[in-house]
LUMVO-877576 format. One line per field, with one value per residue (C-alpha): residue number from 1; residue in three letters; x, y, z. Coordinates in Angstrom, 1 decimal, decimal comma. Each point is the difference from the previous one (the first is absolute). Example, Ala and Ser with C-alpha at 12.3 -4.5 7.8 and 13.67 -1.06 7.14 Angstrom:
// residues 2
nr c(1;2) .
rest c(ALA;SER) .
c1 c(12,3;1,4) .
c2 c(-4,5;3,4) .
c3 c(7,8;-0,7) .
END
This chain:
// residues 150
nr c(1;2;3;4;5;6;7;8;9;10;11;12;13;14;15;16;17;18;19;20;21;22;23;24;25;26;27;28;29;30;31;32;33;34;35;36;37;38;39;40;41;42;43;44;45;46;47;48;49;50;51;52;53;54;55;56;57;58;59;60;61;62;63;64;65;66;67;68;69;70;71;72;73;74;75;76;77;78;79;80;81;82;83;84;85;86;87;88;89;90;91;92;93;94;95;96;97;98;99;100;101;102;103;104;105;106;107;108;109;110;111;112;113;114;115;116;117;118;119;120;121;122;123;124;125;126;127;128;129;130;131;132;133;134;135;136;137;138;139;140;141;142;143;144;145;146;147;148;149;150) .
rest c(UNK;UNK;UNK;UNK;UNK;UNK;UNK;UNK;UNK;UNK;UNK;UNK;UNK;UNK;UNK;UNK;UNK;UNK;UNK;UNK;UNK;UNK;UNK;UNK;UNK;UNK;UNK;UNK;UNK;UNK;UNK;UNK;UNK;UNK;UNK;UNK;UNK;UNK;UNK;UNK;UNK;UNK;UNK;UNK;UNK;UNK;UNK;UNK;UNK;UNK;UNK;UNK;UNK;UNK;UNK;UNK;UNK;UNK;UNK;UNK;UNK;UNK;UNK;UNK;UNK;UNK;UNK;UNK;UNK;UNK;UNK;UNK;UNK;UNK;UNK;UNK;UNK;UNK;UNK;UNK;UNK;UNK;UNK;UNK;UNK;UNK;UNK;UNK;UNK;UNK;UNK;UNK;UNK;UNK;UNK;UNK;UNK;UNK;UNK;UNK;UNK;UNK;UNK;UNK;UNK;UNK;UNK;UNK;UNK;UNK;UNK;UNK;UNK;UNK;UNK;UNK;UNK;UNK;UNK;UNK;UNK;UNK;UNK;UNK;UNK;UNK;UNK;UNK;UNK;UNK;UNK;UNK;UNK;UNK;UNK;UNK;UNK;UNK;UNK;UNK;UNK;UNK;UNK;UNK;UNK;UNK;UNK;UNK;UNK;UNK) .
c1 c(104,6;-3,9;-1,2;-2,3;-2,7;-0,3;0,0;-2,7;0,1;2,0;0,1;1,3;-3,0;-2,4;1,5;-1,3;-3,2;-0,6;0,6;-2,1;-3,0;0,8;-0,1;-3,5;-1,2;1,1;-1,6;-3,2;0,0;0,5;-2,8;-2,5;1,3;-0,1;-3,7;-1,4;-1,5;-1,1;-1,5;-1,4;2,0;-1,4;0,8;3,3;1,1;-0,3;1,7;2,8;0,3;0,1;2,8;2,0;-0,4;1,1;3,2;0,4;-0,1;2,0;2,6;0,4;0,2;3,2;1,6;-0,5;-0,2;1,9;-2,4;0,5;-2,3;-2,8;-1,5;-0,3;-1,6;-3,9;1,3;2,2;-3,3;-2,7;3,2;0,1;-3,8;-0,5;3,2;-1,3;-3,4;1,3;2,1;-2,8;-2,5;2,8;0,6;-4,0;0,3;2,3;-1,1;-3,3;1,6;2,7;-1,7;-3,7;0,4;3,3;1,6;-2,9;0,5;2,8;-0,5;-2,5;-1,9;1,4;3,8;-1,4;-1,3;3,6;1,7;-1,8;0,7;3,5;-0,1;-2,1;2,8;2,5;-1,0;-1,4;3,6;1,3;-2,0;-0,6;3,8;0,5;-3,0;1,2;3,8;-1,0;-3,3;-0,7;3,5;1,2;0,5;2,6;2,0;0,1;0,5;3,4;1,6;-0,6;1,7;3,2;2,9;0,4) .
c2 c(-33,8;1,0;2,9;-0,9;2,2;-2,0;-3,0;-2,7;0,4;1,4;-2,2;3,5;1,3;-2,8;-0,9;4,0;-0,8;-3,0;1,7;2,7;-2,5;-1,7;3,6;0,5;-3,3;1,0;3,5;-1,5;-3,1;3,0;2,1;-2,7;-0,8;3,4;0,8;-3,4;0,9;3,6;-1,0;-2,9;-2,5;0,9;3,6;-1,0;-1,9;3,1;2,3;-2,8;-0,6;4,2;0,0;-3,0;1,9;3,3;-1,4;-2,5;3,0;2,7;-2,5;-1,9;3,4;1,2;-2,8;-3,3;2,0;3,2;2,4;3,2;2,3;1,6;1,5;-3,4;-1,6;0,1;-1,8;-2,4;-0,4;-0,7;-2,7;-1,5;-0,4;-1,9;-2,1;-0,5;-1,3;-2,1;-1,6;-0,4;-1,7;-2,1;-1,2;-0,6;-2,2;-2,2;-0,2;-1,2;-2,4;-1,3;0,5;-1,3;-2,4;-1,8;0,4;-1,5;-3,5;-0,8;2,1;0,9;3,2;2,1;-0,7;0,3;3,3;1,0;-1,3;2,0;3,0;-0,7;-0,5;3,1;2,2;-1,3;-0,1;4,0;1,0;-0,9;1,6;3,0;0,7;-0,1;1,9;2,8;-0,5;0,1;2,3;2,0;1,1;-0,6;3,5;0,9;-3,1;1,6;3,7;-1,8;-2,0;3,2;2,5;-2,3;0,5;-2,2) .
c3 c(98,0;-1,0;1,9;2,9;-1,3;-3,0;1,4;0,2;3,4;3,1;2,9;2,3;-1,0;0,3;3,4;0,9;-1,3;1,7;2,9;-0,9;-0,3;3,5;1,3;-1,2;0,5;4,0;-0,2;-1,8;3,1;2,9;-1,4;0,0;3,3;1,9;-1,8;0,4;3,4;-1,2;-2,8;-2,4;-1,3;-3,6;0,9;1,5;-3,1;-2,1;1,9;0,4;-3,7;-0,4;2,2;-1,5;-3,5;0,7;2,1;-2,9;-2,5;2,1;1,0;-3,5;-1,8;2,5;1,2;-2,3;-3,5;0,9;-1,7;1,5;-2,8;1,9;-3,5;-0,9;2,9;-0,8;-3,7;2,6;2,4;-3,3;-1,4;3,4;0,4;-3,4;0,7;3,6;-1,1;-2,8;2,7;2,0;-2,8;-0,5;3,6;0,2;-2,6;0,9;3,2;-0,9;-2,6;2,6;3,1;-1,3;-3,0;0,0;3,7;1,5;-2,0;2,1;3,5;2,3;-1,2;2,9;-1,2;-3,9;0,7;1,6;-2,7;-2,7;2,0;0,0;-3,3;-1,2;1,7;-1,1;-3,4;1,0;1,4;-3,8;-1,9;2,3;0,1;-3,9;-0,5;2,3;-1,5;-3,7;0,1;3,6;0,3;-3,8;-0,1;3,0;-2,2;-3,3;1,6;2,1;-3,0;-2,5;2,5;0,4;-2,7;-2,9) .
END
């Protein structure tokens, strides 16, 4: 049997990372929600998105990917920024392309628009989690599989 850190991918840990994103999604959604009446909605966004980020950094590092280093966390936190922006150019585009040239064909723009979200995320969950398995967190991998015995 392959060794799950050299596999393609590992559903345990996936299934911890997508919980990791729904965690952050709800932490992002409750501090837009508790600031909203405090401050702008612009201002709100920001601070909601800053909060989403660092729970979806802290919590991916230690619970979906296991990385326990703390010399290597500002490496882990540049990795995850450039995997986390790639992810998000990538949802932004397919959202426009589902959401504002091909959905709309065949639904009302409202549902279109939906659509391209979902799709953008979707898309965005992918390639975030193999970008964080295989680049942010490449590192904790090749450390584990070269302490175990031959």
């Amino acid at each position: 049997m392959p060794n799950a850190d050299r596999t393609l991918i590992n559903f345990h840990e996936f299934g911890r990372f997508f919980i990791t994103g729904v965690v952050a999604t709800v932490g992002n959604l409750a501090t837009v929600a508790g600031l909203r009446g405090i401050i702008v909605y612009s201002y709100a966004l920001l601070a909601g998105l800053s909060v989403g980020l660092a729970i979806s950094f802290s919590v991916g590092k230690l619970f979906a990917f296991r990385s326990r280093s703390l010399s290597g966390t500002g490496g882990e936190l540049a990795r995850f920024l450039m995997v986390y922006a790639f992810g998000a150019a990538i949802f932004w585009a397919i959202g426009m392309v589902v959401g504002v040239k091909l959905a709309p064909q065949f639904m009302p723009p409202k549902w279109a628009e939906l659509l391209g979200v979902l799709a953008g995320a979707s898309v965005m969950v992918v390639t975030s989690y193999f970008g964080h398995r295989w680049f942010t967190y490449a590192h904790r991998r090749e450390a584990t599989v070269a302490q175990r015995p031959l």
